[in-house]
KETORLUM-322298 format. One record per residue: residue in one letter; x, y, z of N, C-alpha, C, O, CB in turn. Coordinates in steps of 0.05 Angstrom, whole numbers, plus 5000, padded with zeros to 4 digits. Glycine has a CB too. Layout:
AXYZXYZXYZXYZXYZ...
//
This chain:
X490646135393490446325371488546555377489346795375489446185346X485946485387484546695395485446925411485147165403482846605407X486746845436487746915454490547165440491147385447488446625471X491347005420493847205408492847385384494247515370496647015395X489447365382489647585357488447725372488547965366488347545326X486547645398485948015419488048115431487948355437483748015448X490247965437493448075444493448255425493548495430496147865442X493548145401495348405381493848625375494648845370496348305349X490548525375488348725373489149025401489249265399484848495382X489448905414489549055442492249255435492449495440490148815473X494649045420496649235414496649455394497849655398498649105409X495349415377494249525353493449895365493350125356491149295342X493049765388491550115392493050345400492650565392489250135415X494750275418496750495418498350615402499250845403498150455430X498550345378500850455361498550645337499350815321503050145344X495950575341494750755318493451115338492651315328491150515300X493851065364493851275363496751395375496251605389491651325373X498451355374501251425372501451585342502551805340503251145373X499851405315500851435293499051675277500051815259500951155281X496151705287494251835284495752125297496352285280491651685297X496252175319497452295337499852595322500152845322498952015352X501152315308502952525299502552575275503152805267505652465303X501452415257500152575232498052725233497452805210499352445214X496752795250495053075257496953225269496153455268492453065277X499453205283500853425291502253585271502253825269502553355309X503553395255505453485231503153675217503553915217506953195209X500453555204499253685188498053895194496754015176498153565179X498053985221496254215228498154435247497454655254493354085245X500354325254502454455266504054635243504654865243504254235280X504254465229505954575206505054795179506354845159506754325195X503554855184501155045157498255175184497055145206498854665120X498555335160495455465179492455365151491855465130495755995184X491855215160489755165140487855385142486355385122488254895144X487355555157485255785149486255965124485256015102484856005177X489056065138490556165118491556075080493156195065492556155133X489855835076490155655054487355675040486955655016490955335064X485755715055482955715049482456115028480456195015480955675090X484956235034484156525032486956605000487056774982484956735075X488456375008490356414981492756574992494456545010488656594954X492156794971495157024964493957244980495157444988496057164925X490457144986489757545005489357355035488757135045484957834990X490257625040489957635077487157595089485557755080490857955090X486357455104483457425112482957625125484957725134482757215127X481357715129480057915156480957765183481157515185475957945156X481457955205481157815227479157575237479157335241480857985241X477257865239474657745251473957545231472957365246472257965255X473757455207472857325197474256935200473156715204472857505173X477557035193479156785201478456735226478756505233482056805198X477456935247476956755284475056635282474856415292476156935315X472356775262470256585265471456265254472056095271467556715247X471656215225472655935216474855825225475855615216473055935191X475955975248477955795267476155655288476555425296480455985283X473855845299472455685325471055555304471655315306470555865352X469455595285467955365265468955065258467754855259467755495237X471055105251473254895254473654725272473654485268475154975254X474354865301475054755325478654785328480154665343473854435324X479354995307482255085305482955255331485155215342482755285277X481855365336482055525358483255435392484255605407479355605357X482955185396483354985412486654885413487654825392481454775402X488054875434491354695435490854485407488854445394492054435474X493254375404492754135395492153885402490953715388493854095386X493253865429491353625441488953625437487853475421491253585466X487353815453484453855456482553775431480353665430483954135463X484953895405483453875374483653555364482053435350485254095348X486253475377486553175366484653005390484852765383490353065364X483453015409481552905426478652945406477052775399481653065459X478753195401475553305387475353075362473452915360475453725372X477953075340478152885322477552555322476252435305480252925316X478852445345478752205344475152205358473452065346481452065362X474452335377471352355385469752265362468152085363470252675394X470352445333469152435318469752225299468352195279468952635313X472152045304471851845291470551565299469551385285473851825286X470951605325468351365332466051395323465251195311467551335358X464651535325461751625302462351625281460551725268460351905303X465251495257464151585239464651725223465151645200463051645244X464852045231465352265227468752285214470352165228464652395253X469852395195472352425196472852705179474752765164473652165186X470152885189470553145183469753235157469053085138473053185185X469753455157469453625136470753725124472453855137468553765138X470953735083473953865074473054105070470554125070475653755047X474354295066474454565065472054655048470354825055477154665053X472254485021470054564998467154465021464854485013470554314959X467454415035464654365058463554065046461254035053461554655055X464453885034464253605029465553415052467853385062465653565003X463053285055464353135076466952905071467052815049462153005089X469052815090470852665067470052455076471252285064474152685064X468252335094468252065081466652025053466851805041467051875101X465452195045463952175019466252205000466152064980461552395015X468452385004470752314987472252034990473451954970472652524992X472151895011472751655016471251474999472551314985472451615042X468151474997466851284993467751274960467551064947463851305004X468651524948469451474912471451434914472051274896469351684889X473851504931476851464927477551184937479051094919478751694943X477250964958478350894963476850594949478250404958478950994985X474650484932474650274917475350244904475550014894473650204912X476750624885477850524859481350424870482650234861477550824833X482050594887484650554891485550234902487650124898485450784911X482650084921483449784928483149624902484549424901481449654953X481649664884481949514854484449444845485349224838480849674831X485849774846487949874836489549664853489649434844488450194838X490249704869492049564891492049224887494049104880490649634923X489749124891488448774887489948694853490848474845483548764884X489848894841492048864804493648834822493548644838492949154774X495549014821498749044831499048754853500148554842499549414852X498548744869497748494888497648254879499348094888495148514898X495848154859495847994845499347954824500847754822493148064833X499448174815501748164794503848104807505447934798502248414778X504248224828506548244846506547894856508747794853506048514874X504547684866504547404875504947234856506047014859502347334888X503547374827503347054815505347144791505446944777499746904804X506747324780508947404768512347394782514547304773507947664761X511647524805514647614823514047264832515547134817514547974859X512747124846513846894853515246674832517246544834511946784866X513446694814513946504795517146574783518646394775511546514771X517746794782519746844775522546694796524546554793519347134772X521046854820524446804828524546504842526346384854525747074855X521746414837522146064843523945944821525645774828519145884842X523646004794524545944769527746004775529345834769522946114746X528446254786530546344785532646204803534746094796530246594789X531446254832532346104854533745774843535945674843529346074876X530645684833532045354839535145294801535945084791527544974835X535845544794536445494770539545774787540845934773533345564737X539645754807541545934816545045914809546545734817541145904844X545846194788548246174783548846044755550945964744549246044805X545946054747546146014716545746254702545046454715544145824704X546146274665545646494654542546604661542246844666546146454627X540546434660536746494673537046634698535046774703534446164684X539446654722539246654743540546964747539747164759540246424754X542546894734543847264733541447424708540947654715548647274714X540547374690538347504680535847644686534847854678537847394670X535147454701532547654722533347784748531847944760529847444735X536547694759537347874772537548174764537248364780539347784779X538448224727539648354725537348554715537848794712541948274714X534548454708531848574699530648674726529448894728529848354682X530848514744529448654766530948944775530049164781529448454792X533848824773535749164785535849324761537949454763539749124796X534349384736533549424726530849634730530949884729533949254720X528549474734526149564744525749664775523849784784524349354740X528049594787527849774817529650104810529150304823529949554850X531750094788532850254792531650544764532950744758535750104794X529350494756527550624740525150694756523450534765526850464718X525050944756522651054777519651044755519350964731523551464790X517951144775515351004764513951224749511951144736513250874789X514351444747513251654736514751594701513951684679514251984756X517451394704518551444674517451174659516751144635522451474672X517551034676515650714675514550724661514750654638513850614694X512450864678508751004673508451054655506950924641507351244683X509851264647509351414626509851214595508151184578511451684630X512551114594513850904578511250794573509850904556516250704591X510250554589508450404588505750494568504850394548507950364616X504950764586503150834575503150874542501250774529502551024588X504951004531505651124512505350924486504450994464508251224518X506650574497507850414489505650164482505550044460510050374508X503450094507501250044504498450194496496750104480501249964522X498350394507495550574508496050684482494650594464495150824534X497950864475498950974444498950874419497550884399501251024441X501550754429503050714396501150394394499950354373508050674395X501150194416499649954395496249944411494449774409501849544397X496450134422492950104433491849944443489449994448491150104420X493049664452492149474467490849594500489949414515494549264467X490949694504490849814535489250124532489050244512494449864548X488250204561486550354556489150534563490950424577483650344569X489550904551491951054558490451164590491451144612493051324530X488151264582487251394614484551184620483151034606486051814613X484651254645482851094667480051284670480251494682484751074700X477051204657474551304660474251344688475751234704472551134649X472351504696470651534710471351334741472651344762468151474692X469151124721468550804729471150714736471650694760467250584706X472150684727475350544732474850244728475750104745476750594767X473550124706473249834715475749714721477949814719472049654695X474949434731476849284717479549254709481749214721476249274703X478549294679479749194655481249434649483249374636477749094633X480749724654482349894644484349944664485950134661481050114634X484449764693486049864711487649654710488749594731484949944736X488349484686490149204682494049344686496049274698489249024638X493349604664495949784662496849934676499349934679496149914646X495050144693495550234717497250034741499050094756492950324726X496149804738497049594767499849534756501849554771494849234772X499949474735501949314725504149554735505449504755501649214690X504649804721505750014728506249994761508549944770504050224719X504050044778504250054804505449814807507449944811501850104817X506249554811506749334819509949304806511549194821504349134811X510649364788512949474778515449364804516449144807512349824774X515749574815518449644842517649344853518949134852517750004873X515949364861515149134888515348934872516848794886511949134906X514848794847514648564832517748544835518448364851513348584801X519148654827522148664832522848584861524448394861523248954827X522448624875522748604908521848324908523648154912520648834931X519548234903518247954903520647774896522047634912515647914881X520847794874522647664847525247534874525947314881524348004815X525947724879529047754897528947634918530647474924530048044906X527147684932526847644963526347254961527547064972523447894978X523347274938523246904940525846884923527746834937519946684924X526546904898529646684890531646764918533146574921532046824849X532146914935534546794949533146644966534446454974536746984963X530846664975530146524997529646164993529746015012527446675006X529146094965528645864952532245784952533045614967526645904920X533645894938535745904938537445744962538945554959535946134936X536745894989538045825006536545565018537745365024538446055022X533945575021532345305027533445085014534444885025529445305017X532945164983533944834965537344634984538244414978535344994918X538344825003540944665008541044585037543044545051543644835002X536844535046536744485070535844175067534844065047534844675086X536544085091537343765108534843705102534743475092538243725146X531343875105529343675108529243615067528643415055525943825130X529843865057529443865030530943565021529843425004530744155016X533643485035535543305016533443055032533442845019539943315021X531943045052530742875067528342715044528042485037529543045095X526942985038524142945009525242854990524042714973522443224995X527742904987529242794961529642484959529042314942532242924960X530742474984531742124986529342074988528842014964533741985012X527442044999525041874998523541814982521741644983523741925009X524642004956522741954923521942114925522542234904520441754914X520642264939517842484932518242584902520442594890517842804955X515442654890515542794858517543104860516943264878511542884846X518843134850519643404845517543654857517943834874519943414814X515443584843513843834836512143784874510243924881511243794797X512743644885510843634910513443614924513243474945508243374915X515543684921518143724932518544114934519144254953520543544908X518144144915518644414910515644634913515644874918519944404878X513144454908510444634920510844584954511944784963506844484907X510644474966509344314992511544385009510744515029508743934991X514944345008516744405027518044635016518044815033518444185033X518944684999521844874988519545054982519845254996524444754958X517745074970516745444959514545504986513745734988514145474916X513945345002511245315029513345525049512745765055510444875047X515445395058517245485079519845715059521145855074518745155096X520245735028521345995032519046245032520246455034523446045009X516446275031514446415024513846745054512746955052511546125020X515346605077514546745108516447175095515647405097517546445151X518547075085519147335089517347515056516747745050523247365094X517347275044515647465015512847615030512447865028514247184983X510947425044509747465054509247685073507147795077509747315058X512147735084512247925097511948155089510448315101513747925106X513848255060514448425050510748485038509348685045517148355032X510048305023507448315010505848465033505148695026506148005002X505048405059503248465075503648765076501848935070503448305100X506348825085506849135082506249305065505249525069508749195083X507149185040506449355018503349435011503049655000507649224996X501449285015498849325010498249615027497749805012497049045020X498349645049498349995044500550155037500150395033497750145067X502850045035504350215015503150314988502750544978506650065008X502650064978500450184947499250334942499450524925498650084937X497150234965495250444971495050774973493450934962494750384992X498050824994498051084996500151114973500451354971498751195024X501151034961503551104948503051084917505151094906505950924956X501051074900499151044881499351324876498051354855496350934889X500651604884499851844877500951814843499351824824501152094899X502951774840504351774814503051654791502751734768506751644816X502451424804500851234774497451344770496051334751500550794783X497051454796494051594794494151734776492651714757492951764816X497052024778496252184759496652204734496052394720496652354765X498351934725498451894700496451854683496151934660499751744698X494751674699492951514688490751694692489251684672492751244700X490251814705488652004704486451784734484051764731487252074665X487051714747485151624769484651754791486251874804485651424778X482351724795480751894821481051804850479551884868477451884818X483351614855483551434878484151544900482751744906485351244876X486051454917486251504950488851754940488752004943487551134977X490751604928493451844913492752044899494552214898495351734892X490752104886489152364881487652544903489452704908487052274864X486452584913485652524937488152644956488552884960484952204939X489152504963491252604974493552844968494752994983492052434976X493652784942496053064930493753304926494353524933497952994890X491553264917489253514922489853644949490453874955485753404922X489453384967489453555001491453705011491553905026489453375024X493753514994496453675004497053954989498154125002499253485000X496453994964496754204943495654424958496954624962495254154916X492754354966490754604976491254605005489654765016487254574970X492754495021492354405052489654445052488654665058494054575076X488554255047486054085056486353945084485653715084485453865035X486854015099487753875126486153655129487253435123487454045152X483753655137482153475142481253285122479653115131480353585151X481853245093481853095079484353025085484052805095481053145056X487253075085489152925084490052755115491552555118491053095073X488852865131489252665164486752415159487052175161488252915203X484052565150482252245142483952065131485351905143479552265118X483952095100485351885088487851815094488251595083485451915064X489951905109492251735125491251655146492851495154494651855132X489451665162488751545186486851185182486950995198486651825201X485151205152485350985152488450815133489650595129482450935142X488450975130491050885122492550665140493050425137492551115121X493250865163494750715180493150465194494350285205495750915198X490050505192488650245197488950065181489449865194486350245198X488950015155489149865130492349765143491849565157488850075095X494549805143496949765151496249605177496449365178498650025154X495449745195494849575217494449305214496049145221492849645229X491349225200490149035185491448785174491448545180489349155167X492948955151495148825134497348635155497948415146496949105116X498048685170500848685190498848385210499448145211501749125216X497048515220495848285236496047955218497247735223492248385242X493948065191494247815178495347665164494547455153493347775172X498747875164501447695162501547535177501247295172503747795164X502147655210502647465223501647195231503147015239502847555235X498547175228496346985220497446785196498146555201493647165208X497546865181499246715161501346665162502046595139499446765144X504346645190505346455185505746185202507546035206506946535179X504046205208502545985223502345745203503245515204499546075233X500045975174500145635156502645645140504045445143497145565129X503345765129505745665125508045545135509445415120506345775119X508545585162510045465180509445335197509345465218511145575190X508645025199508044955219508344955250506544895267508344855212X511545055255512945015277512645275285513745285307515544915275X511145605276509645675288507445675303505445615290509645725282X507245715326504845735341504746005358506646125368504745495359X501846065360501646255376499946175393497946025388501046475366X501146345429499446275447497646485457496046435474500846165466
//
């Protein structure tokens, strides 16, 4: 095991700077961020050369994407335009947005499973075509109309729920935001475990637990929901920086200050250097996520091993 998580550690690195790589190319190839900094008027020459060498714009793009990563080993992940450094925009955006995420996360395991375990082992009944037909339902309703619904429906008309998200973001007012965000993917959950339970329940070791007596319920925890759990799992691991970055919509409903705020600011103003920070851990968080799928199916699957 050791041996295979500095393997993947070791693999981990090319692909983040492969991935780092080209999202500083796209974002700085593609726009002139000096030219963003000045609006609808034309800069002065002399003035845009100075805040291009100030910058370090002035440089190929290799040279600039070498200067960048330099500065991320220290640490450093630059300066946004307003002259704030962004990891200090990091340090407010990205606890509210993992809160945010750990809801949805939560909602998405212990709602989406329960469901399509329920569904799965009850397959081809009226219960079974029903939450088929609610999930293709909730995948096929985008999240801005969701959002909004939700909000309107809780936060409004019966007030149980907070409509916008404080400051602080505790908690408790980020119960509706998650729920919203977890939405699509709860659906995906739902689907992915009922067929996967589905197809388990008509396996040889399952009819094996059967004949031997075992209780139902240590029939269906321990073998049938243990071993269909590898591809939910899968999907789950991925999605956790999906959320993350993909939170722009429910941010701005809700009014939250997270990583998806943050990000549509950077992109609105080409903020360059705020928007390559926060996708660059991004793509670490993903990294992360991905390793300790694969870690996990080990316990779930016994007859995995890694060497």
């Amino acid at each position: 095991m050791g041996r295979y998580v500095i393997r993947r550690l070791l693999q981990m690195i090319p692909v983040f700077i492969g991935s780092t790589f080209l999202i500083f190319v796209m974002v700085y190839a593609l726009g002139d961020p000096v030219a963003a900094l000045f609006g609808d008027k034309a800069p002065d020459p002399a003035t845009a050369a100075r805040i291009r060498k100030d910058l370090y714009l002035d440089r190929s793009l290799g040279v600039q994407y070498l200067h960048y990563m330099g500065q991320i080993l220290t640490g450093n992940f630059g300066t946004a335009f307003n002259g704030q450094k962004v990891t200090e925009l990091m340090a407010g955006a990205f606890p509210v947005t993992l809160r945010l995420t750990l809801v949805a996360i939560a909602v998405e395991i212990v709602i989406g499973i329960a469901l399509g375990v329920f569904s799965g082992l009850r397959r081809g009944r009226a219960v079974d075509t029903t939450v088929l037909l609610l999930t293709l339902v909730v995948v096929s309703v985008p999240t801005f109309v969701s959002g909004y619904v939700l909000q309107y429906v809780f936060g409004v008309k019966w007030g149980t729920a907070t409509p916008s998200v404080s400051p602080d973001a505790q908690l408790g007012e980020l119960l509706l935001p998650g729920v919203v965000l977890a939405l699509t993917s709860l659906a995906y959950v739902t689907r992915l475990t009922r067929t996967s339970i589905a197809e388990n329940a008509r396996a040889d070791y399952l009819r094996t637990a059967v004949a031997k007596g075992l209780p139902r319920r240590r029939i269906v925890v321990r073998h049938l929901l243990r071993n269909s759990l590898v591809p939910v799992v899968t999907f789950i691991g991925t999605d956790v920086g999906a959320l993350m970055g993909g939170a722009i919509v429910t941010e701005r409903i809700f009014n939250i200050h997270g990583v998806g705020f943050q990000l549509y600011q950077g992109i609105l103003r080409q903020n360059s250097p705020t928007v390559v920070g926060f996708v660059t851990v991004l793509v670490i968080v993903f990294l992360v996520a991905n390793l300790l799928v694969d870690l996990l199916y080990a316990v779930l699957d016994p007859r995995i091993r890694y060497a």
